[in-house]
ZALOPA-597587 format. One line per 8 residues: number of its first residue (from 1); their letters; for each residue x, y, z of N, C-alpha, C. Coordinates in Angstrom, 3 decimals, decimal comma. Example, Ala and Ser with C-alpha at 12.3 -4.5 7.8 and 13.67 -1.06 7.14 Angstrom:
1) AS) 13,190 -5,690 7,800 12,300 -4,500 7,800 13,200 -3,300 7,800 ~ 12,850 -2,250 7,080 13,670 -1,060 7,140 12,900 0,030 7,870 .
END
This chain:
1) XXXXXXXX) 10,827 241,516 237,125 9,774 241,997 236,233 9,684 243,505 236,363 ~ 9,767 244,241 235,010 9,210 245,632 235,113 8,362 246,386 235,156 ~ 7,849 246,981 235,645 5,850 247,791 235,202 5,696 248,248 234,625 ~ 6,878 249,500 234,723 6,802 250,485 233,840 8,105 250,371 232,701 ~ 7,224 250,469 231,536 8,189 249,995 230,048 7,779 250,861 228,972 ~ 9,115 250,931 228,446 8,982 252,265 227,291 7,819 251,638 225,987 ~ 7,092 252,173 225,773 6,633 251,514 223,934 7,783 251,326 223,443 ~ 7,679 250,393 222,077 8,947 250,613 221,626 8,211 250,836 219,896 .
9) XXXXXXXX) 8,804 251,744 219,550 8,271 252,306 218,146 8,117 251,628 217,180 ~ 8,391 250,302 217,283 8,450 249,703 216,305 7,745 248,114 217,055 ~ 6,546 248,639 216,209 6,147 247,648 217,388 6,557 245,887 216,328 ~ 8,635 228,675 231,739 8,903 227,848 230,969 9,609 226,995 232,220 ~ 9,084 227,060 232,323 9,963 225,820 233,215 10,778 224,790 232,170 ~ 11,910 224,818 232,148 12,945 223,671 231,568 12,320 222,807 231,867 ~ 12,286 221,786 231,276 11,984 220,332 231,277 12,757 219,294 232,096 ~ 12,738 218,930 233,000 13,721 218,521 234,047 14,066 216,538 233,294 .
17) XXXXXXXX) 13,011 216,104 233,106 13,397 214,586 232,116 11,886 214,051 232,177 ~ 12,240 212,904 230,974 11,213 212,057 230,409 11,459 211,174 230,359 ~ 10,321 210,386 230,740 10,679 208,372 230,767 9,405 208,624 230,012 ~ 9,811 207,296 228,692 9,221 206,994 228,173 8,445 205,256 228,535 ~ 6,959 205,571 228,563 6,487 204,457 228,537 5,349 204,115 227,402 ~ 5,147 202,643 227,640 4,105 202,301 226,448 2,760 202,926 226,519 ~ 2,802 204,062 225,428 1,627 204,184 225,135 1,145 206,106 225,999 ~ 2,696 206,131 226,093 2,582 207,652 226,397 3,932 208,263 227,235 .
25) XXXXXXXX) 4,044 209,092 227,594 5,287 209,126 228,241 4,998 210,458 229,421 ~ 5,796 210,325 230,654 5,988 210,420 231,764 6,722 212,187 231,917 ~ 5,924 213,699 231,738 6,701 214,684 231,291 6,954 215,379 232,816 ~ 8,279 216,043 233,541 8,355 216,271 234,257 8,341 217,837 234,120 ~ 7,326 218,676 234,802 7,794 220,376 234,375 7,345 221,015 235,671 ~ 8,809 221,662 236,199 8,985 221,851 237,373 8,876 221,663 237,996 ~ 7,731 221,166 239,389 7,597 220,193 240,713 6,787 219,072 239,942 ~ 5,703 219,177 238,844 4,558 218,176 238,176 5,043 217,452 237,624 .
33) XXXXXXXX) 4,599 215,922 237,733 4,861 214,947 237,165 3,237 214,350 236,451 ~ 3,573 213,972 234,931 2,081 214,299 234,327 2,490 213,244 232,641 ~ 1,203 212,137 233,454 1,279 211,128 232,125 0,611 211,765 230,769 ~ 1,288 212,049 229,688 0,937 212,198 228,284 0,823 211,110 227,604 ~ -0,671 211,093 227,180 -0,895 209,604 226,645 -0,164 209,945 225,471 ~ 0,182 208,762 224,711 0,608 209,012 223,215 0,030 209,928 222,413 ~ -1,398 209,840 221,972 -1,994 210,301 221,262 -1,750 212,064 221,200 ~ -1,107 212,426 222,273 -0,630 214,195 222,321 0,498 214,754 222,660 .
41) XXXXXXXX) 1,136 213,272 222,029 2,771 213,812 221,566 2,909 214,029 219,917 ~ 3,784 214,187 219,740 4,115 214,567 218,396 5,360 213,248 217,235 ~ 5,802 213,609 216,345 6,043 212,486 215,903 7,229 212,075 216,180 ~ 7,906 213,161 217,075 9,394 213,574 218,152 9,443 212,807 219,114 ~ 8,170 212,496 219,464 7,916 212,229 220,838 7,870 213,190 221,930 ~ 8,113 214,714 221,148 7,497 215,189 222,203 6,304 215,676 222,752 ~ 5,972 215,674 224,110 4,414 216,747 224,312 4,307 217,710 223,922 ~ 3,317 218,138 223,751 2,295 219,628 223,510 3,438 220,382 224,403 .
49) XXXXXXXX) 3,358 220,113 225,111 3,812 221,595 226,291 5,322 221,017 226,068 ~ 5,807 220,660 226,158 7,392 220,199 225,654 7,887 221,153 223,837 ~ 7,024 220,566 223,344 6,902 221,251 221,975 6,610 222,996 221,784 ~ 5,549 223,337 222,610 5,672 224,702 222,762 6,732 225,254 223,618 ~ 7,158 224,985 224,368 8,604 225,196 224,852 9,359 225,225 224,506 ~ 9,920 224,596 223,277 10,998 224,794 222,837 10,769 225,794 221,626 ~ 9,361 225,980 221,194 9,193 226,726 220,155 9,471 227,836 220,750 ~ 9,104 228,334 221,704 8,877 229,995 222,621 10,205 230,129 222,907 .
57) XXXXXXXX) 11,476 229,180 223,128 12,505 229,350 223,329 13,336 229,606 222,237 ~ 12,888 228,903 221,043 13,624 229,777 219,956 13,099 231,013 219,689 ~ 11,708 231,356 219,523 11,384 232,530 219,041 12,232 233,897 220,230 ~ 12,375 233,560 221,349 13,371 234,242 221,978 14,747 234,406 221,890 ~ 15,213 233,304 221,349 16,905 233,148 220,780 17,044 234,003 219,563 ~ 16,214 233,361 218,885 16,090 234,479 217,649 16,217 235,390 217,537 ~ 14,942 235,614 218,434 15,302 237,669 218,406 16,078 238,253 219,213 ~ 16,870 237,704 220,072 17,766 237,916 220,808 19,583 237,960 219,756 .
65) XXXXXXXX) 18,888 236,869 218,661 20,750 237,211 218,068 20,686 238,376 217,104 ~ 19,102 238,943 216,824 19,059 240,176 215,424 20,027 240,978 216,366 ~ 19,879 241,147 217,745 20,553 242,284 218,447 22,092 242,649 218,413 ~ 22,145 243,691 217,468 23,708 244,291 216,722 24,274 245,691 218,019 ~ 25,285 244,989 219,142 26,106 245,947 219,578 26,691 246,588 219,117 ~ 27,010 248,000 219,595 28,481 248,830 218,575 28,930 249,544 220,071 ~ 30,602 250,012 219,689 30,805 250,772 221,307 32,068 250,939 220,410 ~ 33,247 251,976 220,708 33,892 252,431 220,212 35,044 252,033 220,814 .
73) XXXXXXXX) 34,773 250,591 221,944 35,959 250,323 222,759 35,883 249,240 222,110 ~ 37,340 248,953 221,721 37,880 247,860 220,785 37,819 246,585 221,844 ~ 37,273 245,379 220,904 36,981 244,192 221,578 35,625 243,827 222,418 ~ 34,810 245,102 222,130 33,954 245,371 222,860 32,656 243,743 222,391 ~ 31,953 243,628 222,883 31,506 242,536 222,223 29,928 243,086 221,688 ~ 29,992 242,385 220,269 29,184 242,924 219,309 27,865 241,930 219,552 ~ 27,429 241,009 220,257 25,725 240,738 220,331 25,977 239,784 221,719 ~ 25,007 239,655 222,124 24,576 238,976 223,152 24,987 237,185 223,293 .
81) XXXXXXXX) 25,341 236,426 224,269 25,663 234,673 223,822 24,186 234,337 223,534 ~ 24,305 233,259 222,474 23,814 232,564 221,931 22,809 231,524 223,139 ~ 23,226 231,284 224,273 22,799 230,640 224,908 22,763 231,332 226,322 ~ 21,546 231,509 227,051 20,805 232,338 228,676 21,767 231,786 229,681 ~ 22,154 232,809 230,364 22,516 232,413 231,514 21,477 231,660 232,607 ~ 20,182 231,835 232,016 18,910 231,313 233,088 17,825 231,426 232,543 ~ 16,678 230,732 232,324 15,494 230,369 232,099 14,630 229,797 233,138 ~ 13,456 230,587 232,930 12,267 230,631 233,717 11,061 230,995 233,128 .
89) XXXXXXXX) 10,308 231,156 233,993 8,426 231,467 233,473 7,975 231,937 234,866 ~ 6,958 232,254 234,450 6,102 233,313 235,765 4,813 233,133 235,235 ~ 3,629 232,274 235,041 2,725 232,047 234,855 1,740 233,034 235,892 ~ 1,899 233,490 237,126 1,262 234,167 237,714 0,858 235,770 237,045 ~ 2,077 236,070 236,303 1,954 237,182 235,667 2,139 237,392 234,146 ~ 1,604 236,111 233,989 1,468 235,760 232,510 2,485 235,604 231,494 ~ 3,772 234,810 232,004 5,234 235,067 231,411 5,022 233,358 230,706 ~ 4,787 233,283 230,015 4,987 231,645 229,411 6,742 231,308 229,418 .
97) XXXXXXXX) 7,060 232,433 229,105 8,724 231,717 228,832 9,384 233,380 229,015 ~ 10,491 232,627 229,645 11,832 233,906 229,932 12,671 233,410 230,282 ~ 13,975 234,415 229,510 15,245 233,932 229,620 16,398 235,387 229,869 ~ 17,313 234,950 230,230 18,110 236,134 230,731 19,713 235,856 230,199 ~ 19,931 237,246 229,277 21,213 236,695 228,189 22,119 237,220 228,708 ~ 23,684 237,039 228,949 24,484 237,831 229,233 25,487 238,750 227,530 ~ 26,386 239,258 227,598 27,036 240,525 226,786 28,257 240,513 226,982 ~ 28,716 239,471 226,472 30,539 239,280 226,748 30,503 237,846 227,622 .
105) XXXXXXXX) 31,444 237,328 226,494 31,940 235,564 226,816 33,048 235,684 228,017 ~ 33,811 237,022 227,876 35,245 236,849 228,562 35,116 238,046 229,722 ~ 35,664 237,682 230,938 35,345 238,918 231,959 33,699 238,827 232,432 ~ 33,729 240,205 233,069 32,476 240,812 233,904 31,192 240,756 232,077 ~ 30,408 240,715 232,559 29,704 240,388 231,608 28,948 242,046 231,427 ~ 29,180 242,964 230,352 28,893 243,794 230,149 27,544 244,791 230,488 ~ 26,443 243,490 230,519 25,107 243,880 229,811 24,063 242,988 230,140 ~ 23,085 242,534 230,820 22,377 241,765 231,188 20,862 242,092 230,243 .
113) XXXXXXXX) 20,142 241,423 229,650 19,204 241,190 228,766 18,250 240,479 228,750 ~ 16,925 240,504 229,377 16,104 240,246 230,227 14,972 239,728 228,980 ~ 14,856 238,362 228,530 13,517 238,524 227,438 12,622 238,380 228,485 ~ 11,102 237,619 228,063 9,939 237,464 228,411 8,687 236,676 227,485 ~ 8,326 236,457 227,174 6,971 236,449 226,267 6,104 236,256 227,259 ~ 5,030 237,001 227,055 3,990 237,686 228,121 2,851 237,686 226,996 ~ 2,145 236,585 228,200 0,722 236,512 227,155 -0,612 237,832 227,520 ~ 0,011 238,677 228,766 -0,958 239,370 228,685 -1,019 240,185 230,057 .
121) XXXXXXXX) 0,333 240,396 230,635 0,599 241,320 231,761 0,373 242,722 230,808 ~ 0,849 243,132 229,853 0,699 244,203 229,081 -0,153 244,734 228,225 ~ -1,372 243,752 228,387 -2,097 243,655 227,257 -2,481 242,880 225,627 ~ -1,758 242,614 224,799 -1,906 241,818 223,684 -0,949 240,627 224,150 ~ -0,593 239,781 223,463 0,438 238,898 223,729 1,715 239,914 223,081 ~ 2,833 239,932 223,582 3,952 240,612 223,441 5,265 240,120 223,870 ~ 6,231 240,504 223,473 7,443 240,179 223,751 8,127 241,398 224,909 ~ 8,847 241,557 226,027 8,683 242,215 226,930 10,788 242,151 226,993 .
129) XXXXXXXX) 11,326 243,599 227,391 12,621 243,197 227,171 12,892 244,111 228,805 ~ 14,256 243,595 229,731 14,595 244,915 230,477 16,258 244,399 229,589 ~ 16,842 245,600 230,387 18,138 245,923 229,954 19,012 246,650 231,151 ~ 20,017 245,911 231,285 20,795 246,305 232,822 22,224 245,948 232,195 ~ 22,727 247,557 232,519 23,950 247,821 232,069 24,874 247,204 233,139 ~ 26,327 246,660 232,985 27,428 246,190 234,143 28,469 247,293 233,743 ~ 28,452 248,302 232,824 29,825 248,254 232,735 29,568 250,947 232,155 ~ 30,704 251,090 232,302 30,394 252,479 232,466 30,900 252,877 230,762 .
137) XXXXXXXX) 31,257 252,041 230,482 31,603 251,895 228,654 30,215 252,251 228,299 ~ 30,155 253,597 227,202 28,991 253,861 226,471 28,882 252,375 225,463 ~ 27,940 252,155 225,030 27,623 251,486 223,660 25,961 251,097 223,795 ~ 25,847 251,017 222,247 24,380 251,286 221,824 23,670 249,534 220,968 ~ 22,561 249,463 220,979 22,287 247,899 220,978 21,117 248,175 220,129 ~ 20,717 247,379 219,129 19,646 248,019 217,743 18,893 246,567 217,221 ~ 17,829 246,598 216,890 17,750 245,102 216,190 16,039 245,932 215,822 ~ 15,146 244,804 215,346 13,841 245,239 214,747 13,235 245,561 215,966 .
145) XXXXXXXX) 13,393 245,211 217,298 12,369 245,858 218,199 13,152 246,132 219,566 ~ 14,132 246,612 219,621 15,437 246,821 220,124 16,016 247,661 220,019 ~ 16,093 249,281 221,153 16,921 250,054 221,186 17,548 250,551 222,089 ~ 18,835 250,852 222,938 19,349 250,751 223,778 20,546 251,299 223,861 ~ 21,124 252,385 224,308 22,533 253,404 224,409 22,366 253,439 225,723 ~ 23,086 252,902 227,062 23,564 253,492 228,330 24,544 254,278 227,977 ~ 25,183 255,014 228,836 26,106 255,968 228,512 26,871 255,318 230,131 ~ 26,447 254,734 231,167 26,746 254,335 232,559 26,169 253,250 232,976 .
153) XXXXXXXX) 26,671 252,878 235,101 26,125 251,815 235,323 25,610 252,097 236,250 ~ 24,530 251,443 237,288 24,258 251,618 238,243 25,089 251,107 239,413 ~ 26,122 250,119 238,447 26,925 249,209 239,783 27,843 250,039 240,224 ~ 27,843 249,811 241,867 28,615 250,047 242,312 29,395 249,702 243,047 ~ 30,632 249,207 243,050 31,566 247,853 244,204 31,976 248,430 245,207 ~ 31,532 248,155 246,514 31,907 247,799 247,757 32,835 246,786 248,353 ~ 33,923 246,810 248,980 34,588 245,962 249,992 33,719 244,945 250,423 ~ 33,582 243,859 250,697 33,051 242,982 251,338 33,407 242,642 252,709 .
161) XXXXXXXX) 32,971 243,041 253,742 33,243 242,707 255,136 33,548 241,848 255,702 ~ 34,543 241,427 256,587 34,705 240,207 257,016 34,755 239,286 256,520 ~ 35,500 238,997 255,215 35,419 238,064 253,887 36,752 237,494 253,994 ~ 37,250 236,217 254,342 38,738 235,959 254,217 39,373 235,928 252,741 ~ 40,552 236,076 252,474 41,306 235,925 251,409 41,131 234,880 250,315 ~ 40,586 235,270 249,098 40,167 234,280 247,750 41,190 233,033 248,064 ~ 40,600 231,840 247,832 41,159 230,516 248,022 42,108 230,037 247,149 ~ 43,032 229,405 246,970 43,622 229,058 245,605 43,145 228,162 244,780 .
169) XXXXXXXX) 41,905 227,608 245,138 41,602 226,831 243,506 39,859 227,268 243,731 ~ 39,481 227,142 242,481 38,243 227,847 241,304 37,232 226,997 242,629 ~ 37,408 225,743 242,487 36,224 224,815 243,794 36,211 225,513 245,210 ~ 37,312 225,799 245,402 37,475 226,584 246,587 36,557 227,930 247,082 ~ 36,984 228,593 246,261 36,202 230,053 245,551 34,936 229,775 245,545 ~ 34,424 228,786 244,857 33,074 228,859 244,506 32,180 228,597 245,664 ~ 32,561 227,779 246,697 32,321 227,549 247,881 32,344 228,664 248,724 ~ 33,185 229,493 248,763 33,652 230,870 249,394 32,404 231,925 248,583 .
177) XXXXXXXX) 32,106 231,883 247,186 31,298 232,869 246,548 29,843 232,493 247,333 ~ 29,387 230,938 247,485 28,293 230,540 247,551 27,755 231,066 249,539 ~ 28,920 231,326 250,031 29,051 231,307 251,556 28,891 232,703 251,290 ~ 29,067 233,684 250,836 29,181 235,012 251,065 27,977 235,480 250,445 ~ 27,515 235,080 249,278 25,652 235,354 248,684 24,690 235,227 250,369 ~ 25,158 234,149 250,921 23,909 233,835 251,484 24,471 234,793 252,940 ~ 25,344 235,575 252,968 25,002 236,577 253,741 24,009 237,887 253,264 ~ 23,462 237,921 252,121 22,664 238,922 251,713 21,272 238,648 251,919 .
185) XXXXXXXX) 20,508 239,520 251,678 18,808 239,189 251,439 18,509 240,463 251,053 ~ 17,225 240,501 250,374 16,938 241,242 249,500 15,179 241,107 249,644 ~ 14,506 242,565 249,217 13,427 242,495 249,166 12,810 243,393 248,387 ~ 11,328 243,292 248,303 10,898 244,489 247,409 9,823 244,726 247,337 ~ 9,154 245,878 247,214 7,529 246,822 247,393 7,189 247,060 246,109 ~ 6,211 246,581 246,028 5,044 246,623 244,941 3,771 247,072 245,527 ~ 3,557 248,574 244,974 2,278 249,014 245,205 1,653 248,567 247,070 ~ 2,824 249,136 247,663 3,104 248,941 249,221 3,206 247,591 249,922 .
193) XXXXXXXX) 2,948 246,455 248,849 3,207 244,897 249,454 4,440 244,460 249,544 ~ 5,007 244,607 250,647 6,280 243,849 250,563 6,476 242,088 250,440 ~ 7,017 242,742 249,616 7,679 240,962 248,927 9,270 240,316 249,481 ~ 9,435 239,393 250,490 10,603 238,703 250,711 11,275 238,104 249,201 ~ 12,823 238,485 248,854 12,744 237,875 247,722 13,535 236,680 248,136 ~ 13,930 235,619 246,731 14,815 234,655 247,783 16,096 234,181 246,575 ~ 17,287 234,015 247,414 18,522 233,778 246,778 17,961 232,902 246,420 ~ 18,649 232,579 244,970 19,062 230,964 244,450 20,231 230,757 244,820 .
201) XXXXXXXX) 20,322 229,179 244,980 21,867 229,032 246,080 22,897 228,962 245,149 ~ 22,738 228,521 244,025 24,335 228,375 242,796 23,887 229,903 242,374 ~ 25,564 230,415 241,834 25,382 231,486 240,965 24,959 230,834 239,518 ~ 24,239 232,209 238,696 23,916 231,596 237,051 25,237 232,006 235,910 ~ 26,039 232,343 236,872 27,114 232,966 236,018 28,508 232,771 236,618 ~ 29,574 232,252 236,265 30,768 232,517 236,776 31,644 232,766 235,710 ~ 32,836 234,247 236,125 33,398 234,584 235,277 34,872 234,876 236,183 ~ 35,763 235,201 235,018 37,282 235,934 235,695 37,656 237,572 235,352 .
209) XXXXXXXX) 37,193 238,191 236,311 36,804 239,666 236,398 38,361 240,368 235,296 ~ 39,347 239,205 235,671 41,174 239,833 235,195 42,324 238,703 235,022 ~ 43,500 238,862 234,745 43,841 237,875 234,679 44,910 237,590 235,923 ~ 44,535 238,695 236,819 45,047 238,268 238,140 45,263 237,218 238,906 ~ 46,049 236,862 239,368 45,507 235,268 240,107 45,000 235,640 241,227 ~ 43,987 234,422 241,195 42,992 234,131 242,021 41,613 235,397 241,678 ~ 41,395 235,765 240,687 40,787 236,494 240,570 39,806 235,931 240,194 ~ 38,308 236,226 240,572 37,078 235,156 240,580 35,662 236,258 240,723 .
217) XXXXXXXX) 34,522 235,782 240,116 33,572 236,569 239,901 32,238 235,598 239,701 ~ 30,811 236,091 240,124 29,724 235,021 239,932 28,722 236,490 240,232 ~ 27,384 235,808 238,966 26,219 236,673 239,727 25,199 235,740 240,053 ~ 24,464 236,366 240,727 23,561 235,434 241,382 22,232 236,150 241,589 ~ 21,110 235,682 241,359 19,756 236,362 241,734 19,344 235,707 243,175 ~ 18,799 237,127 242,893 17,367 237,047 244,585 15,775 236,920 243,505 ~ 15,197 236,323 243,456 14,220 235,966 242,909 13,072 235,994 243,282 ~ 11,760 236,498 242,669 10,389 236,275 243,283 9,377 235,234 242,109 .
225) XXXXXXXX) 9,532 233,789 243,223 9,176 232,594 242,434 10,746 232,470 241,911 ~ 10,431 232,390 240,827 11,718 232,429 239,670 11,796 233,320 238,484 ~ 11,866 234,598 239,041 11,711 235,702 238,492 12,561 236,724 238,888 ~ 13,825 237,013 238,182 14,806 237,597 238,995 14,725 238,966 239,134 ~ 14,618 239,133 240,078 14,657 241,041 240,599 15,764 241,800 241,295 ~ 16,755 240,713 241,586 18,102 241,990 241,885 19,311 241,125 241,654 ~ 19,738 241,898 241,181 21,586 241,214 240,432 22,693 241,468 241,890 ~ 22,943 240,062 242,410 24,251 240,726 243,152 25,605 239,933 242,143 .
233) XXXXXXXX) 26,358 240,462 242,132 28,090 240,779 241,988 28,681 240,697 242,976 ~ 29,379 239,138 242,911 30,955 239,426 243,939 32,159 239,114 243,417 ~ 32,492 239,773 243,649 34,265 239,615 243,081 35,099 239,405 243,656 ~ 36,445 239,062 243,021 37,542 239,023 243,625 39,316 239,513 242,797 ~ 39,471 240,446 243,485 40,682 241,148 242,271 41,857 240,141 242,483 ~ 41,661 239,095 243,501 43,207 238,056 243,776 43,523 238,358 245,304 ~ 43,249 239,311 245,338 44,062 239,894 247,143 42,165 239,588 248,028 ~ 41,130 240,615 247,421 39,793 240,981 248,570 38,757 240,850 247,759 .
241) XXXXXXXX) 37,610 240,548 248,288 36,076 240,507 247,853 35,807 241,581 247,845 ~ 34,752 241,768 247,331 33,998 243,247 247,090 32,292 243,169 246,216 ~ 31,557 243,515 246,435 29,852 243,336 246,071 29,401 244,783 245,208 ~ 28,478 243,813 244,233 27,622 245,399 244,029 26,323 244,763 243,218 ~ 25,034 245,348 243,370 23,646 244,919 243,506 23,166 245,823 242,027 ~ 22,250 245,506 241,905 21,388 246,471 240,838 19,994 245,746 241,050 ~ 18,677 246,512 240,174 17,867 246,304 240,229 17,438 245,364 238,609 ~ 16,685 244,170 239,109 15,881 244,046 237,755 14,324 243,760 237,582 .
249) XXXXXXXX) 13,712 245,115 238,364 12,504 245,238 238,611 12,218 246,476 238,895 ~ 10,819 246,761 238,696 10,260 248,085 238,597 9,690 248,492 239,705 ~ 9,774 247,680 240,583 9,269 247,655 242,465 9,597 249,129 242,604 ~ 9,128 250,199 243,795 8,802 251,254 243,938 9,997 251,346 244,985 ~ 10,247 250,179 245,445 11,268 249,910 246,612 11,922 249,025 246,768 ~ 13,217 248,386 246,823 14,327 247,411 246,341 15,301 247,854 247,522 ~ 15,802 246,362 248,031 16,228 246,842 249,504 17,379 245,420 249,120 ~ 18,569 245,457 249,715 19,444 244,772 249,769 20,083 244,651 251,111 .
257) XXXXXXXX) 20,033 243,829 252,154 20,591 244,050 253,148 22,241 242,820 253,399 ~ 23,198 243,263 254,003 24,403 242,019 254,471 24,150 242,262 255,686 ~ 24,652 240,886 256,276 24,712 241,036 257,959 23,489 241,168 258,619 ~ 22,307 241,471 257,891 20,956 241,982 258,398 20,864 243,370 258,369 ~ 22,227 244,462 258,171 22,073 245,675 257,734 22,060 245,985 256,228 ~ 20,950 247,041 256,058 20,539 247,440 254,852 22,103 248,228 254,229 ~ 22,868 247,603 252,942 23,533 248,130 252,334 23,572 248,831 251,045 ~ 22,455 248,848 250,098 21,972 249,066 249,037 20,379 249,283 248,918 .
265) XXXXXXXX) 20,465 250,341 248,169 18,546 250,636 247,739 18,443 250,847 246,443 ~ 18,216 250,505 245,836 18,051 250,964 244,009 17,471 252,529 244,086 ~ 18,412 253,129 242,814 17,875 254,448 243,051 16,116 254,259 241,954 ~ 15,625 255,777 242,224 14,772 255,732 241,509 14,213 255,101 240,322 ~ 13,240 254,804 239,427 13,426 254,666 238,208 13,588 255,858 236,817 ~ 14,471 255,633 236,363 14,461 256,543 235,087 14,430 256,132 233,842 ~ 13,698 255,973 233,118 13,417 254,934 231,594 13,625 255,746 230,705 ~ 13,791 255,498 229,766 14,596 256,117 228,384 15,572 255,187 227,880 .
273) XXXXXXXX) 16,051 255,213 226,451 16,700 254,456 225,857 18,070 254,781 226,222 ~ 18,442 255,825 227,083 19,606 256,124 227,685 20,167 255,388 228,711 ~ 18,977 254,758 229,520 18,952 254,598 231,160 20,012 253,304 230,945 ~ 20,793 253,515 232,447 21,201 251,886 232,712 20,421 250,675 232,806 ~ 19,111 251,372 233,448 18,287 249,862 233,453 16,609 250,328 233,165 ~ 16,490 249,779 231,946 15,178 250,017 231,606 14,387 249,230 230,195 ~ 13,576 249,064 229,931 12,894 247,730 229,333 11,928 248,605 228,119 ~ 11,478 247,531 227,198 10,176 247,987 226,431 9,726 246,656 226,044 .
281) XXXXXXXX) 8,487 246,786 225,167 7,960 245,680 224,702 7,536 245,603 223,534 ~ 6,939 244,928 222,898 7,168 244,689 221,143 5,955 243,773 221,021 ~ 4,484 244,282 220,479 3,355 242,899 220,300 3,856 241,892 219,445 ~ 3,672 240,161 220,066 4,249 239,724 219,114 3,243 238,166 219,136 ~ 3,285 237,375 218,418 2,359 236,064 218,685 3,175 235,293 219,262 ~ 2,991 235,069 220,220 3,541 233,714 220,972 2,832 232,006 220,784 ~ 3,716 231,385 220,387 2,934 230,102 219,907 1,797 229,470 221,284 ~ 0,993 229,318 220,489 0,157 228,328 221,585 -0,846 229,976 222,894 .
289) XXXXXXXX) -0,868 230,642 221,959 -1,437 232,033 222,395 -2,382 232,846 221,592 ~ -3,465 232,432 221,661 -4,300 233,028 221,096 -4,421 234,992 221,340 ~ -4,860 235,725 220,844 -4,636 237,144 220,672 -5,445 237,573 221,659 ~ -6,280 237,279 222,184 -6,935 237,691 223,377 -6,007 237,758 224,785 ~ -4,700 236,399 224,769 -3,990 235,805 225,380 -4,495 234,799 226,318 ~ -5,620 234,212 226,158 -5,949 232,669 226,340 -5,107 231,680 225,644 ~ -5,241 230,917 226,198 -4,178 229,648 225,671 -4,873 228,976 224,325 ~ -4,463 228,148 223,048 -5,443 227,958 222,097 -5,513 226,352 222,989 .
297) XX) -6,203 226,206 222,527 -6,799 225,022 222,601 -6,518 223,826 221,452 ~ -6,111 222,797 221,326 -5,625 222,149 219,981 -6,480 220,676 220,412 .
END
């Protein structure tokens, strides 16, 4: 999550499954398990809160595909996938629904794209964006409430220490990627409270950095709740591992440690539509959100 976010000039927990029974059905959303009598499902069968969920998830897809890339490097990829590398909510800080898009199907994934709908961390109900560059390729990103030119990245790859030689098959690797995350930890200061953050144990992403063999790649968050605040990157060129971190939070202080030694600090923040990593927001109605940002009542 970011604090500090540009204006922009122009101004969820997944559903884990449902058993259906007579006379209402059984909705599971995130640890809660919670009988919906019939009478406040829909003619889908689904619940209220099932139903606004998927509505808040399109209104985020949506405005996530107006978003028109351009970059002058051929093949470069022109909008964001169609479908999040990860979905979440943060109800503590008023996030009903968020999702996190990646920027290139093939390779290192260019561009990381942070939605939100925020009933009221910012004030009105709004749509809330960050933006975290992967790659040192200029290109510029435009849509109705969407503007965005990095010119650079913040990543930077390191050797990985004491890491044996990439495995020969993809299962192998992934086991090897999942063993080497959980040598990291990560943390972060908000207005002097330090916050422990915490790995998720699968990566949300696996890619092939080249067409090297054995060449292998995954990112993975450190999370507060389920709210991702620092991107690690590990790779593999075929021969050695190698790491590199970024920030996706506005924390005053962002700490990455391996081994238990501190290897990474996010530099300062610098916001502008230039920056590698920086966000704005856009007032917008979020279904099932009244304008005050109380929930409506139906």
């Amino acid at each position: 999550m970011i604090e500090l976010l540009d204006a922009n000039p122009r101004s969820d927990v997944p559903i884990a499954r449902r058993n259906c029974l007579v006379g209402g059905v059984f909705v599971v959303i995130g640890t809660m398990t919670c009988f919906v009598p019939a009478d406040e499902t829909d003619s889908t069968g689904q619940s209220r809160e099932e139903a606004l969920a998927t509505r808040r998830f399109e209104l985020m897809q949506t405005r996530v595909a107006t978003a028109k890339v351009q970059s002058n490097e051929p093949g470069f990829p022109t909008q964001f996938a169609a479908k999040p590398i990860f979905r979440y909510s943060d109800p503590a800080r008023g996030y009903v629904a968020a999702a996190v898009w990646k920027l290139g199907d093939e390779g290192r994934p260019r561009a990381l794209l942070t939605s939100e709908l925020d009933r009221k961390d910012h004030g009105p109900p709004c749509i809330s964006y960050e933006y975290v560059s992967l790659t040192s390729v200029p290109f510029s990103l435009a849509s109705d409430d969407m503007r965005w030119s990095p010119s650079a990245t913040l990543f930077e790859f390191k050797p990985l220490p004491k890491a044996p030689a990439p495995e020969e098959s993809p299962p192998r690797r992934l086991r090897q990627l999942r063993e080497f995350a959980r040598r990291f930890a990560s943390r972060e200061e908000v207005k002097k409270e330090r916050c422990e953050l915490r790995l998720l144990p699968a990566p949300v992403d696996r890619y092939t950095p080249s067409n090297t063999d054995r060449a292998d790649g995954a990112i993975f968050f450190f999370t507060f709740g389920t709210n991702p605040e620092v991107v690690l990157l590990i790779e593999s060129d075929g021969k050695e591992w190698k790491y590199a971190a970024g920030r996706m939070t506005g924390a005053q202080v962002v700490v990455l440690t391996l081994d238990n030694a501190v290897v990474w600090e996010a530099a300062p923040l610098q916001m502008g539509r230039d920056s590698p990593f920086t966000g704005s927001i856009t007032p917008l109605k979020i279904p099932g959100i009244a304008a005050d940002g109380s929930e409506v009542q139906e």
